[in-house]
C-alpha positions in Angstrom: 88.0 52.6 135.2 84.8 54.0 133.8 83.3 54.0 137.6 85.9 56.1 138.9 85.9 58.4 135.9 82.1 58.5 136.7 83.0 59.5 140.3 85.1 62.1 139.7 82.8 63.9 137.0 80.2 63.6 139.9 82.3 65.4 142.1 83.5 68.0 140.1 80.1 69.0 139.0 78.6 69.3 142.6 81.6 70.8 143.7 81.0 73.8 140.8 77.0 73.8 141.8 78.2 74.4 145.5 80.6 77.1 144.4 77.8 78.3 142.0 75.4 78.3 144.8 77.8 80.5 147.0 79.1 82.8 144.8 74.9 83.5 144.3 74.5 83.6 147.8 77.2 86.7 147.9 75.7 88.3 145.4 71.7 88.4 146.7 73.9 89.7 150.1 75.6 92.3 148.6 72.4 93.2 146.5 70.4 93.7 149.3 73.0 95.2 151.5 73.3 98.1 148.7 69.2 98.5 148.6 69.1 98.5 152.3 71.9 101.2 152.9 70.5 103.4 149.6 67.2 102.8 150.3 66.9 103.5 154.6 69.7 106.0 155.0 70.4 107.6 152.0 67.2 107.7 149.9 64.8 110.1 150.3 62.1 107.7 150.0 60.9 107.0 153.2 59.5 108.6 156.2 61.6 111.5 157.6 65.1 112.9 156.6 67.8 110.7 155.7 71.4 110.5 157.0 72.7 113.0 154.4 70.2 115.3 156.2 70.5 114.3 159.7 68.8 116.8 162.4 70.0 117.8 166.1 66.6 116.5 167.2 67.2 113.0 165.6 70.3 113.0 167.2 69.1 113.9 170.4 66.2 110.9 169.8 69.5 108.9 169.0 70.9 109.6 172.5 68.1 109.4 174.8 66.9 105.7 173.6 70.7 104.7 173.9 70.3 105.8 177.7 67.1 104.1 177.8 69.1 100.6 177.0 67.6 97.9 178.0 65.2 100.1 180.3 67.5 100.2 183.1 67.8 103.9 183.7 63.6 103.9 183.3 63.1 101.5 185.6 66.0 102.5 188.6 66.1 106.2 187.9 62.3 107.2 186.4 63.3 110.9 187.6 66.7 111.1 185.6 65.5 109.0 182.4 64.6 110.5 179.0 60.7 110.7 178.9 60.0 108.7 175.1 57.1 107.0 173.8 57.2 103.5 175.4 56.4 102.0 172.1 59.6 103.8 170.7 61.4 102.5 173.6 60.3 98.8 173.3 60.8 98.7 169.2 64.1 100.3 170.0 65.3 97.5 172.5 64.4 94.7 170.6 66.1 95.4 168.0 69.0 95.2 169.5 68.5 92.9 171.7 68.1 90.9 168.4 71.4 92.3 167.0 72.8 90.9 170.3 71.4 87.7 169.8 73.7 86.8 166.9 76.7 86.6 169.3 75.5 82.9 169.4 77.2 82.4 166.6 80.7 83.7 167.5 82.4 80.1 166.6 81.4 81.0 163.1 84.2 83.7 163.2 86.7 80.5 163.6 88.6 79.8 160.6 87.2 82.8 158.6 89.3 85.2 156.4 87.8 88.3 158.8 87.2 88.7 162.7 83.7 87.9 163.3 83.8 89.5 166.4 84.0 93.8 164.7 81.0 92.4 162.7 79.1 91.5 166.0 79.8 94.7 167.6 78.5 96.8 164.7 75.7 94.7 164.0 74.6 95.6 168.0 74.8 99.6 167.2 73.8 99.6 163.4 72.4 96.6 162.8 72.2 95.6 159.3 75.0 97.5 157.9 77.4 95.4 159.5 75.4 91.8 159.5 74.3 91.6 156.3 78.4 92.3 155.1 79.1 89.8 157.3 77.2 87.5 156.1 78.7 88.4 152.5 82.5 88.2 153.4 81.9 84.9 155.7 82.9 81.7 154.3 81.0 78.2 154.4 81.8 77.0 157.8 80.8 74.0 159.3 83.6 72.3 160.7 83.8 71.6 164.4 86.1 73.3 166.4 90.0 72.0 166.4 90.7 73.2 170.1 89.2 74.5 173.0 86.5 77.3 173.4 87.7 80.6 173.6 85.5 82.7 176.8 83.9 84.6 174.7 82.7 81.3 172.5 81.9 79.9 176.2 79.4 82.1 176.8 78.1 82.4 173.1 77.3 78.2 173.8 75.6 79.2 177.3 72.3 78.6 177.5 72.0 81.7 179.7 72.3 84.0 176.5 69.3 83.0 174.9 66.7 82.8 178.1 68.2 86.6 179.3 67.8 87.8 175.8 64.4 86.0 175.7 63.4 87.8 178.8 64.4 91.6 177.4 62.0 90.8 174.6 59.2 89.5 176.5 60.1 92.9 179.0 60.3 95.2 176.1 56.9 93.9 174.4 55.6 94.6 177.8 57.2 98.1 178.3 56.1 99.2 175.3 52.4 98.3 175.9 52.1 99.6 179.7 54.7 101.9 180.9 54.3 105.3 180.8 50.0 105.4 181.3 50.1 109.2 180.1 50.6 107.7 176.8 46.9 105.6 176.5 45.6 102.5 176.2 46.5 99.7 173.4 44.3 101.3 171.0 46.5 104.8 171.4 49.4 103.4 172.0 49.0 101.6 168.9 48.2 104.3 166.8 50.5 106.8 167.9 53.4 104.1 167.3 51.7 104.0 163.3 52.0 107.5 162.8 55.7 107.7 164.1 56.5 104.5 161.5 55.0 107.0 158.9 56.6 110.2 160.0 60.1 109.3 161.7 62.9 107.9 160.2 64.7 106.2 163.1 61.5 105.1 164.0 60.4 103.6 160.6 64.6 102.1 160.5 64.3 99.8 163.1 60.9 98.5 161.6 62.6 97.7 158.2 65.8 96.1 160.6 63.1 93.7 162.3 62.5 92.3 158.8 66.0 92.2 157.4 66.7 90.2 160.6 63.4 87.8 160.3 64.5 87.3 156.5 68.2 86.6 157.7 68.0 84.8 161.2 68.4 81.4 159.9 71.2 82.1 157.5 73.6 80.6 160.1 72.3 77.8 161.3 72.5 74.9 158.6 76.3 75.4 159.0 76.0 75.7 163.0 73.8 72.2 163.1 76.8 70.8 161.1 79.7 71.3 163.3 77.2 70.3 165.8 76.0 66.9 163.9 72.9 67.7 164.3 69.8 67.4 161.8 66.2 68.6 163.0 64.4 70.1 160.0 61.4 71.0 162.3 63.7 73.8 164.8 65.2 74.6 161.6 61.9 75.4 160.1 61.1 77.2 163.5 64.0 79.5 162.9 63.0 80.8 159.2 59.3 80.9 160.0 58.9 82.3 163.9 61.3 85.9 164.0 63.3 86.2 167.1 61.6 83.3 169.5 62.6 80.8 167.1 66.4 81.7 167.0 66.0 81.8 170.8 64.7 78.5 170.5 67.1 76.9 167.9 70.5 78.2 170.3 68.7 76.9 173.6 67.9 73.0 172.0 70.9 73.1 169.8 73.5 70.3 171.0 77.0 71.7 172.8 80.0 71.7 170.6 82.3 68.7 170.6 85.9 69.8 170.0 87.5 67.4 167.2 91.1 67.0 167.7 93.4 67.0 164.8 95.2 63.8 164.4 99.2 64.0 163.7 100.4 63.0 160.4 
């Protein structure tokens, strides 16, 4: 009698510190997710003019790296692509080639109170205003799947997500440090990137989105390597520590799903 009382006081009280431990978890999100909105697009705080004072020429900045994507009008059409700072061009591209690297997590969506799938999609064309909310509003998750993989989920589990992405940043890097040979050597180059951080604001945005994403690129996986029954503290150490390569890392090792069937009653 006494043992089983013991048991259930046991449970109760780590079943309040996990809820305690979420409901903290939402709050730190949402905290940052106010500071990161008020502070990079409203604020007048850092480099440039914020959103509430947006210019034609940002705009146009806006457009030209969105035709630049991925460097494919650059590199088939030189003559017809915007001409931008290759450094620009690079930052700009793995950024969201990081936002797109999320998408390996689309089984998360399963089961949730919201679509993941919106989230996703905003989080590739304003990055952090849409993951970080995500990652708010999303509920502990890390149950196996109940039934078969959607397409979409198919390719999230491909392998081939994570080498191509891989590849775009290892391209981008590249671009950004020896395209366009009007624009200098390293040292130039280098420079000439500083003083953009300093003086433009979509410029000095997607440096603060490359470390919201480093702080937050792991937030997904404990759950992930638990509908995969899988433990491996050293990838999951990867992840936190190494920004981008080790999320590339973690989704090409990771184990494929198994799909648990529910049993009848």
């Amino acid at each position: 009698m006494f043992s089983e009382f013991k048991k259930l006081i046991i449970k109760t009280f780590s079943f309040h510190q996990k809820d305690t431990s979420v409901t903290l978890s939402k709050i730190f999100l949402w905290s940052t997710w106010l500071v990161y909105v008020g502070y990079l697009l409203l604020s007048d705080l850092p480099p440039g003019l914020s959103l509430l004072h947006i210019t034609s020429e940002t705009l146009q900045e806006i457009w030209n790296l969105s035709l630049n994507f991925w460097l494919v009008l650059p590199i088939v059409s030189p003559n017809v692509a915007p001409v931008i700072n290759p450094a620009l061009e690079g930052l700009f591209n793995i950024v969201v080639t990081w936002a797109i690297l999320f998408w390996g997590f689309v089984i998360d969506g399963r089961n949730q109170r919201f679509p993941i799938v919106p989230f996703l999609i905003g989080t590739a064309l304003l990055t952090n205003v849409f993951f970080l909310p995500w990652l708010a509003l999303r509920q502990p998750n890390p149950q196996p799947p109940t039934d078969s993989l959607t397409f979409l989920e198919k390719i999230a589990e491909s392998r081939i997500l994570p080498a191509f992405l891989g590849m775009i940043f290892v391209v981008s890097l590249v671009w950004g440090a020896f395209a366009r040979p009007e624009y200098g050597d390293l040292t130039t180059r280098f420079s000439a990137l500083l003083e953009l951080l300093s003086t433009d604001r979509l410029a000095y945005s997607f440096l603060i989105d490359l470390l919201v994403f480093w702080l937050f690129q792991s937030w997904l996986v404990k759950d992930d390597m638990a509908r995969r029954n899988w433990c491996n503290p050293t990838v999951l150490r990867v992840v936190r520590l190494v920004p981008f390569l080790g999320l590339v890392v973690y989704l090409w090792r990771r184990p494929s799903l198994a799909v648990q069937q529910m049993k009848a009653d």
